[in-house]
C-alpha positions in Angstrom: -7.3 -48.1 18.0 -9.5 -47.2 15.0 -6.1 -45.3 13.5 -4.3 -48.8 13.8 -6.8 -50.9 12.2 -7.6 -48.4 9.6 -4.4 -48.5 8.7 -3.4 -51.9 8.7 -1.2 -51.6 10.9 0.1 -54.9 12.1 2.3 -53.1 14.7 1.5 -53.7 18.4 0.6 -51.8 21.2 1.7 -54.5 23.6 3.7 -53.4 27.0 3.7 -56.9 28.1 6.8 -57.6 25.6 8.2 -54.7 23.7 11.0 -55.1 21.4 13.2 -52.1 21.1 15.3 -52.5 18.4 15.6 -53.5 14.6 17.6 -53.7 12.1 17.7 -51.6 8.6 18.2 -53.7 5.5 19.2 -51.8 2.2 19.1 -53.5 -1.1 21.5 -51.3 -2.3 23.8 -50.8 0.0 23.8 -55.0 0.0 23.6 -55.3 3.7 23.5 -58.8 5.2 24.3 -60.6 8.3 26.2 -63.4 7.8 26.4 -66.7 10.4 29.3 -69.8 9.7 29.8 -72.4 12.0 33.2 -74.1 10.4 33.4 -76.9 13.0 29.5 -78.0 12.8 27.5 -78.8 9.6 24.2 -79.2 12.0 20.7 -80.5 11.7 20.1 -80.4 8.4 16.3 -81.9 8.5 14.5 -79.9 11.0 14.9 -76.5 11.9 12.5 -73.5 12.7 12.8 -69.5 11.5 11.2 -66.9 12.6 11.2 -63.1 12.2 9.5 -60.4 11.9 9.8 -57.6 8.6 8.7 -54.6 7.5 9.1 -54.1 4.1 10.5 -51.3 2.2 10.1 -51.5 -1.2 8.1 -53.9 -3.5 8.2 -55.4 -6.8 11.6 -55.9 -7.0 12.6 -57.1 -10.2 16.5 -57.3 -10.1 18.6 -59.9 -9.0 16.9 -63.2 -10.1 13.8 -61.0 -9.3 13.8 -62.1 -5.9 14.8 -60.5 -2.4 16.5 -63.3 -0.4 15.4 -63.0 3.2 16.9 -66.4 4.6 19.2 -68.5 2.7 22.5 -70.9 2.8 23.5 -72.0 -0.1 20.8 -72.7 -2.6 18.3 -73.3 0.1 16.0 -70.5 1.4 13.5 -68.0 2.1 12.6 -64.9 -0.7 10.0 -62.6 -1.6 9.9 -62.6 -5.7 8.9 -59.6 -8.0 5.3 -60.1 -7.5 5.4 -59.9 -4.0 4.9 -63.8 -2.9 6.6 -65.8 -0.2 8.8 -68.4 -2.0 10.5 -71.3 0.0 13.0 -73.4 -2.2 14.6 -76.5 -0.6 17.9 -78.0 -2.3 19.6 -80.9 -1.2 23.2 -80.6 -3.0 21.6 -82.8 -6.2 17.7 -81.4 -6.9 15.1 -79.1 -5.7 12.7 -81.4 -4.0 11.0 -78.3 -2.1 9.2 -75.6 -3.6 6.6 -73.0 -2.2 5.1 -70.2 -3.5 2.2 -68.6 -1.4 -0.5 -67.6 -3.1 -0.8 -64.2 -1.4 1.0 -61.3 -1.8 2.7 -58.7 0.9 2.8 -55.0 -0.6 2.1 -53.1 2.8 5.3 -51.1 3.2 3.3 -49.9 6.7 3.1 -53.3 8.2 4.7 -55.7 10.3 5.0 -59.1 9.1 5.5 -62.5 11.8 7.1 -65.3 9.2 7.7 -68.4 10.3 8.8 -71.3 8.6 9.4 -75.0 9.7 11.3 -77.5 8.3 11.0 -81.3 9.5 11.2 -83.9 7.0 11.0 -86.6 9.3 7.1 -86.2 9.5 5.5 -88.7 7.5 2.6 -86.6 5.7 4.4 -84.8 3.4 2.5 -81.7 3.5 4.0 -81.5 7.4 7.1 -80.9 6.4 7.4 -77.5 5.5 4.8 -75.2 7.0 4.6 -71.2 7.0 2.7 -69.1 9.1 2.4 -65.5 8.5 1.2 -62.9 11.2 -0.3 -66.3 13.6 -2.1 -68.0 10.3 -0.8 -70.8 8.5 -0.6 -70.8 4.8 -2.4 -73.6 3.2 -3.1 -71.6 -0.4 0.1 -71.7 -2.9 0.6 -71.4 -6.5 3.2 -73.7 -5.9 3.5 -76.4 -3.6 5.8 -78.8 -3.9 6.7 -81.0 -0.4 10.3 -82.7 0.4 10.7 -86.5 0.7 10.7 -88.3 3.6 14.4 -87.5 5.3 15.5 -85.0 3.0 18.4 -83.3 4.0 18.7 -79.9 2.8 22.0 -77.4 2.5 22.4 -75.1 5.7 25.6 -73.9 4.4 27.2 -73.7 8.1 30.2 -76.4 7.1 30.7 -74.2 4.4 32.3 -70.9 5.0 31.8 -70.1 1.3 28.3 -70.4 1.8 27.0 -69.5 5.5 23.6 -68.6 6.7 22.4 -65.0 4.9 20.1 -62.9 6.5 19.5 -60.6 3.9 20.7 -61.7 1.1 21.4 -65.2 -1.3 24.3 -66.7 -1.6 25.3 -65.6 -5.0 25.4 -62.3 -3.7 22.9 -60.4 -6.0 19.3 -60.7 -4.4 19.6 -57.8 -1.6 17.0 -57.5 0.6 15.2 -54.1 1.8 13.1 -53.9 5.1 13.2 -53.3 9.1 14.3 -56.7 10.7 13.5 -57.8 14.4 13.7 -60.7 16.9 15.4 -63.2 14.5 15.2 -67.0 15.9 16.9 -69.8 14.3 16.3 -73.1 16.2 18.4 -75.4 14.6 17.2 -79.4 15.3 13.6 -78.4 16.6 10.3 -77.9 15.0 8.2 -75.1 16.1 4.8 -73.2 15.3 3.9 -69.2 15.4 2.1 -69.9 18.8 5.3 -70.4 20.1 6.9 -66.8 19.4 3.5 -64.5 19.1 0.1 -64.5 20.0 -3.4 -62.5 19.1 -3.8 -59.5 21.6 -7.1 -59.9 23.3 -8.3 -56.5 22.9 -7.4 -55.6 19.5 -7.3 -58.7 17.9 -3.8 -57.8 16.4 -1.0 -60.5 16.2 1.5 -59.8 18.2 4.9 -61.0 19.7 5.5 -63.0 22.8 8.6 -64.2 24.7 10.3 -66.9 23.5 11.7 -69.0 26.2 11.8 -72.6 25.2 15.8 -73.1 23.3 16.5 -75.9 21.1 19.0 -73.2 19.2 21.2 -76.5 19.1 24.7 -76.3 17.5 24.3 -74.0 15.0 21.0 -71.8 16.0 20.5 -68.3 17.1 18.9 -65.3 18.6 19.6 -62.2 16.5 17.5 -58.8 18.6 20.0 -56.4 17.3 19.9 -54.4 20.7 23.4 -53.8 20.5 24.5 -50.9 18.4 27.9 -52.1 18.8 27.3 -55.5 17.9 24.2 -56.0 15.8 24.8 -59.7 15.2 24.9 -60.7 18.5 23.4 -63.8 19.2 20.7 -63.4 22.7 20.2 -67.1 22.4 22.9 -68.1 25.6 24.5 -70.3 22.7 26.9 -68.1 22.2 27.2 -68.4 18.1 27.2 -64.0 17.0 27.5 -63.3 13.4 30.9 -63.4 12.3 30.2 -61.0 9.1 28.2 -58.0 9.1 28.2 -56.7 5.6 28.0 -53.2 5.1 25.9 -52.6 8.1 26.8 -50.1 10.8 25.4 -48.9 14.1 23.6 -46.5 11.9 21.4 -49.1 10.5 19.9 -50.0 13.9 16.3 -48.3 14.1 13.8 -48.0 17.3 10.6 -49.4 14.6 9.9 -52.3 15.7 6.6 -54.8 16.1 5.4 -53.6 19.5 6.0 -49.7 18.3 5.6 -49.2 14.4 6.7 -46.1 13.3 5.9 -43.9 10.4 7.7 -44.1 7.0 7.2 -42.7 3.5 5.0 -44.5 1.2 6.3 -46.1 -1.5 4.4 -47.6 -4.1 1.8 -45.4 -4.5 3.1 -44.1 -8.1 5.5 -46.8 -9.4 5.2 -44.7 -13.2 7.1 -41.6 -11.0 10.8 -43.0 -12.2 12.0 -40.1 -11.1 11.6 -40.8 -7.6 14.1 -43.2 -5.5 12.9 -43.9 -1.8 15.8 -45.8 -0.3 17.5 -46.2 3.9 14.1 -47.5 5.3 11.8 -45.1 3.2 13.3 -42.0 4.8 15.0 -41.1 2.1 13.3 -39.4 -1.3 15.8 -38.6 -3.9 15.1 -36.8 -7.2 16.6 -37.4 -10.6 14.0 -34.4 -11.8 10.8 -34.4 -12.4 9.0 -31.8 -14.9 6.3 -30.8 -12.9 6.2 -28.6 -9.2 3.5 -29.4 -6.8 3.0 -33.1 -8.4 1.5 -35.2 -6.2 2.4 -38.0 -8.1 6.4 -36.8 -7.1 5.8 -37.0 -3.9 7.0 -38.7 -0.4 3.8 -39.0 1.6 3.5 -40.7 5.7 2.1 -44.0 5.1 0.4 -43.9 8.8 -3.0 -41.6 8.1 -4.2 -39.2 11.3 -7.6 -37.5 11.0 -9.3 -35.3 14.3 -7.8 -36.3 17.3 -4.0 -36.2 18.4 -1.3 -33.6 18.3 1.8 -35.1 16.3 5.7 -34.0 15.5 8.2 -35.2 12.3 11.2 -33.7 11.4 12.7 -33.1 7.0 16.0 -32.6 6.7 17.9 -32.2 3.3 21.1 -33.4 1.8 20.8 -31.9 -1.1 19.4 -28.7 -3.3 16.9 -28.3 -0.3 16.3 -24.9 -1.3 13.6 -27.0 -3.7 11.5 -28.6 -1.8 8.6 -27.8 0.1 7.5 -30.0 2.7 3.8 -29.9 4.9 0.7 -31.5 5.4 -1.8 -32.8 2.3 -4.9 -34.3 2.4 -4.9 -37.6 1.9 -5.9 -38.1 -1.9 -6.6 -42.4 -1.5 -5.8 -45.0 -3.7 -6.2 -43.0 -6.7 -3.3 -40.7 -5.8 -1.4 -41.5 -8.8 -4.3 -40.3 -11.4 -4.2 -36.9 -9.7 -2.5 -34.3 -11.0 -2.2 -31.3 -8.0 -3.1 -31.3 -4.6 -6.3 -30.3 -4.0 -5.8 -29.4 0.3 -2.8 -28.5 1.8 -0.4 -26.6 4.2 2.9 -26.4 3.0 6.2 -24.5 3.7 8.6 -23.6 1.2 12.2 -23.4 1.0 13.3 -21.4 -1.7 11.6 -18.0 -0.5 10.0 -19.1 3.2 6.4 -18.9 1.6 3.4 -20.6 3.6 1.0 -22.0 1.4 -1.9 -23.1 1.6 -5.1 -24.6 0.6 -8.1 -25.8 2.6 -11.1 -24.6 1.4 -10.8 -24.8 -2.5 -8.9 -20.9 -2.9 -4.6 -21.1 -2.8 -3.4 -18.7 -0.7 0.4 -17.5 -0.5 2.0 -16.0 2.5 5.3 -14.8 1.6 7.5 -14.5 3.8 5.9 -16.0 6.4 9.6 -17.9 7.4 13.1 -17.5 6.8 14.4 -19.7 3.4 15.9 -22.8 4.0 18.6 -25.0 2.6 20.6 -28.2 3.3 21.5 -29.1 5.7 18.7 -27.2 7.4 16.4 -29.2 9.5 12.4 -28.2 9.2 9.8 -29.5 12.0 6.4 -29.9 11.5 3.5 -29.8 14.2 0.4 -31.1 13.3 -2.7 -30.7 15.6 -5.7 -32.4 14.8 -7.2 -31.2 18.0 -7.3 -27.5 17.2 -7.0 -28.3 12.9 -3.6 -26.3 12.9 -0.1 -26.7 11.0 2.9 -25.2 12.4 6.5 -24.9 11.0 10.5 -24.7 12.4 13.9 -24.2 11.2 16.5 -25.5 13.1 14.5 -25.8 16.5 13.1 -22.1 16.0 9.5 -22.1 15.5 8.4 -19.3 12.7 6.4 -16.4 13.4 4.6 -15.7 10.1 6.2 -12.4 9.9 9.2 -12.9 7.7 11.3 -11.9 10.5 12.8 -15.4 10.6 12.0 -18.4 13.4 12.7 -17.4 16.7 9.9 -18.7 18.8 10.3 -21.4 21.5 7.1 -22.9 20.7 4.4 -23.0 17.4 2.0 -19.9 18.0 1.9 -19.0 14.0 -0.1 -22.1 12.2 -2.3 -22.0 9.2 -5.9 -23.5 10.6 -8.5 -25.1 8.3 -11.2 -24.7 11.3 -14.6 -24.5 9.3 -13.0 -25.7 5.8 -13.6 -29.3 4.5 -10.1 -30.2 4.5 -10.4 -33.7 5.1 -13.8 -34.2 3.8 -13.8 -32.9 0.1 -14.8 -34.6 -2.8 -11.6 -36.4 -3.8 -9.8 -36.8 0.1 -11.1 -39.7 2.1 -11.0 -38.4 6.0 -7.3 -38.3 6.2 -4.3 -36.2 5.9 -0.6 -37.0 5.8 2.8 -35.0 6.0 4.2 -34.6 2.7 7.5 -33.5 1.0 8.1 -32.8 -2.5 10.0 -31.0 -5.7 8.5 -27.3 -6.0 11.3 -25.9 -8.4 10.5 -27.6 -12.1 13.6 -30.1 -12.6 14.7 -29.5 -9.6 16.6 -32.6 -7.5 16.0 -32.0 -3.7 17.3 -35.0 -1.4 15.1 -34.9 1.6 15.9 -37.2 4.5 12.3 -37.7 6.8 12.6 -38.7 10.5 9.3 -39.9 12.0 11.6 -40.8 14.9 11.9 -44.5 14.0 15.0 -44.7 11.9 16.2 -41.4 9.4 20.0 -41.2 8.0 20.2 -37.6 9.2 22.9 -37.5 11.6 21.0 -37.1 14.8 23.5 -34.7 16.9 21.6 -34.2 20.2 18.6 -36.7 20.7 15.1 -36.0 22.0 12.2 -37.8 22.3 8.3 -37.3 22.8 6.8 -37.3 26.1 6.4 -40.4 26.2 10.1 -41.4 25.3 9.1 -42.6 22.0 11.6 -40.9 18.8 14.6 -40.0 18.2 14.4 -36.2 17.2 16.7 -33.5 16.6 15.2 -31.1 18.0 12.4 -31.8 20.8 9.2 -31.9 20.1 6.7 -29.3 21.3 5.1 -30.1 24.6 1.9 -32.0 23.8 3.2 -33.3 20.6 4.4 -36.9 20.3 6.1 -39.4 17.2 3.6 -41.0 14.8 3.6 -44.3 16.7 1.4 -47.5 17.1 1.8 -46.9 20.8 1.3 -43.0 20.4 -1.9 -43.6 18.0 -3.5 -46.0 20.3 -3.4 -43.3 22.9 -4.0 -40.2 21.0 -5.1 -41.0 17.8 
């Protein structure tokens, strides 16, 4: 529990209702879902959506500068270039709503509850839009503008040139990027985020609940992209699927959800590193080339922390030029990672020559050879135990030996220990470490595809999970070893 606060993490540890499934929104692959109703124009004064996100990149500054979350026509939902919830309301003639919340969402680790009600039959005008965010309403905007009393506001449904967007606007050009679940749009009813979450009694984190109470109406739906097959099916009973799914595939459907977060890569951490692109849910770390090996400010990092207790399993994979990368576990370097220049802890193995190396107690140390070399489309596990402080490495299901004789054991008995070293607590790490992947050739261009066992491109051929059924893994993970969960953290971490 101290592991999920610590982080932030907004993800729940709930069993009473788990959600299984999201969806993975790409900003540039411009993946929407898309709802038209051509024989019913519905309510177009009250209405209710709510959804949960977990944003993937930030400070977006293309397309209008906005990513569109929820929109039909010109009415809708988006997160602008600075990171604020804004809510614009047209009618077909003027903007007579306008929100712009004065906080801002930058936790690419988190889980987000939105909800937003419309009902402009409600005679104080401040009633008739209202946002809630993780079970609190918002009250403080830098913009706040209310609708007049009956408004009616474009929902786009009689328009099949301008349906319902999840995902994007209508004008095409303001892609959104995050993991999406249990997507409700009540059409003709008025809800509040007690309705569709609630704060779990022990850990005080907002969490969802079942929602059982319709009013879809004509036009509304239930979106819990369950179905791999089918991702814009509607759960609602109503019957009304999305009839467009642009550019998403079964691929795109990832086991991250709200009741079990999973580990991504960071992003954000060093915006100045343009040489960097983290893309398909933060799994994915591309390099254009970067001029300096070992730079911690060119690198992909876990954005979930782990410290003394648990044992835990990821899997790097490459697509390209893997050969030149080196991928591992760093000490955690804080919020001023981007004004380092090396890493100052770390266990790391490389590809290019099979080197271990390492650094916990202030001396670098190479073991050459300690593995065989590896190359895409090579697949390189990592077992972390912060039980026994050990790091152990794998190619392709084979665990290495430390000999140079290649990776042939069943099960990590070489490791590189820091026992007795102050690998977590030196001067400039703060209690922490994180797996890590980066560029150790200079100018070299490595694509490396993470999988935390929440969502990861790599073409999963066989399928394992932890003990405790939670991942998606190539290869299985070492007994005692689980996914960097919320619901493994809480129980290990």
């Amino acid at each position: 529990m101290e592991t999920l606060q610590r982080t932030a993490n907004r993800g729940s540890i709930s069993t009473g209702f788990d959600i299984d499934n999201s969806l993975k929104l790409e900003r540039a692959n411009s993946e929407q879902v898309q709802a038209t109703s051509t024989t019913d124009s519905g309510n177009r004064k009250t209405w209710t959506f709510s959804t949960w996100i977990k944003r993937t990149e930030i400070s977006y500054n293309g397309g209008f500068g906005i990513n569109a979350l929820f929109y039909a026509a010109n009415t809708g939902m988006q997160i602008n270039s600075s990171d604020k919830i804004s809510i614009k309301m047209y009618t077909g003639a003027a903007y007579t709503g306008d929100l712009l919340t004065t906080q801002v969402f930058r936790d690419t680790s988190a889980w987000y509850h939105i909800v937003w009600t419309l009902d402009t039959t409600e005679a104080t005008a401040s009633d008739r839009i209202k946002l809630w965010i993780n079970g609190q309403q918002v009250t403080d905007f830098d913009t706040e503008t209310y609708p007049n009393l009956n408004d009616e506001f474009e929902i786009g449904q009689a328009s099949s040139a301008a349906p319902i967007r999840i995902g994007n606007a209508y004008w095409g050009t303001s892609p959104f990027s995050a993991y999406i679940a249990e997507t409700h749009y009540l059409n003709g009813t008025a809800k509040q985020a007690s309705d569709f979450g609630e704060y779990d009694a022990d850990s005080g984190i907002w969490i969802p609940k079942e929602y059982t109470d319709g009013g879809y109406g004509d036009i509304g739906f239930y979106y819990k992209y369950d179905n791999a097959a089918s991702l814009g099916e509607d759960s609602s009973g109503e019957g009304h699927d999305a009839n467009n799914l642009i550019n998403i595939t079964s691929a795109d459907q990832a086991t991250d959800t709200p009741t079990n977060s999973f580990s991504n890569l960071e992003v954000g951490r060093n915006p100045a590193a343009t040489f960097l692109t983290f893309n398909e849910g933060n799994t994915k770390l591309t390099y254009a080339g970067s001029t300096t090996a070992y730079d911690s400010d060119g690198s992909g990092i876990s954005n979930f922390r782990v410290n003394t207790s648990g044992k835990w399993y990821m899997e790097f994979s490459f697509a390209g030029d893997g050969d030149r990368a080196v991928v591992g576990v760093v000490s955690d370097q804080g919020a001023n990672h981007a004004a380092d220049t090396d890493y100052t802890r770390y266990i790391m193995y490389r590809g290019n020559d099979g080197a271990v190396i390492y650094n916990t107690n202030g001396s670098d140390v190479t073991v050459s050879g300690a593995g065989p070399t590896y190359d895409s489309p090579d697949v390189i596990g990592i077992a972390l135990d912060c039980d026994n402080e050990r790091v152990s490495f794998s190619k392709n299901g084979n665990w290495i030996d430390g000999s140079g004789a290649g990776a042939s054991n069943s099960s990590p008995t070489y490791y590189v220990d820091w026992t007795g070293h102050d690998f977590l607590t030196n001067s400039t790490g703060n209690g922490n470490c994180v797996f890590v992947c980066t560029n150790y050739v200079n100018g070299g261009t490595p694509v490396i595809e993470s999988n935390f066992g929440g969502y990861t491109t790599n073409s999963i051929s066989s399928g394992n999970s932890d003990a405790n059924g939670y991942g998606n893994f190539e290869y299985a993970p070492p007994t005692g070893y689980y996914a960097l969960c919320t619901k493994n953290l809480a129980e290990y971490g």
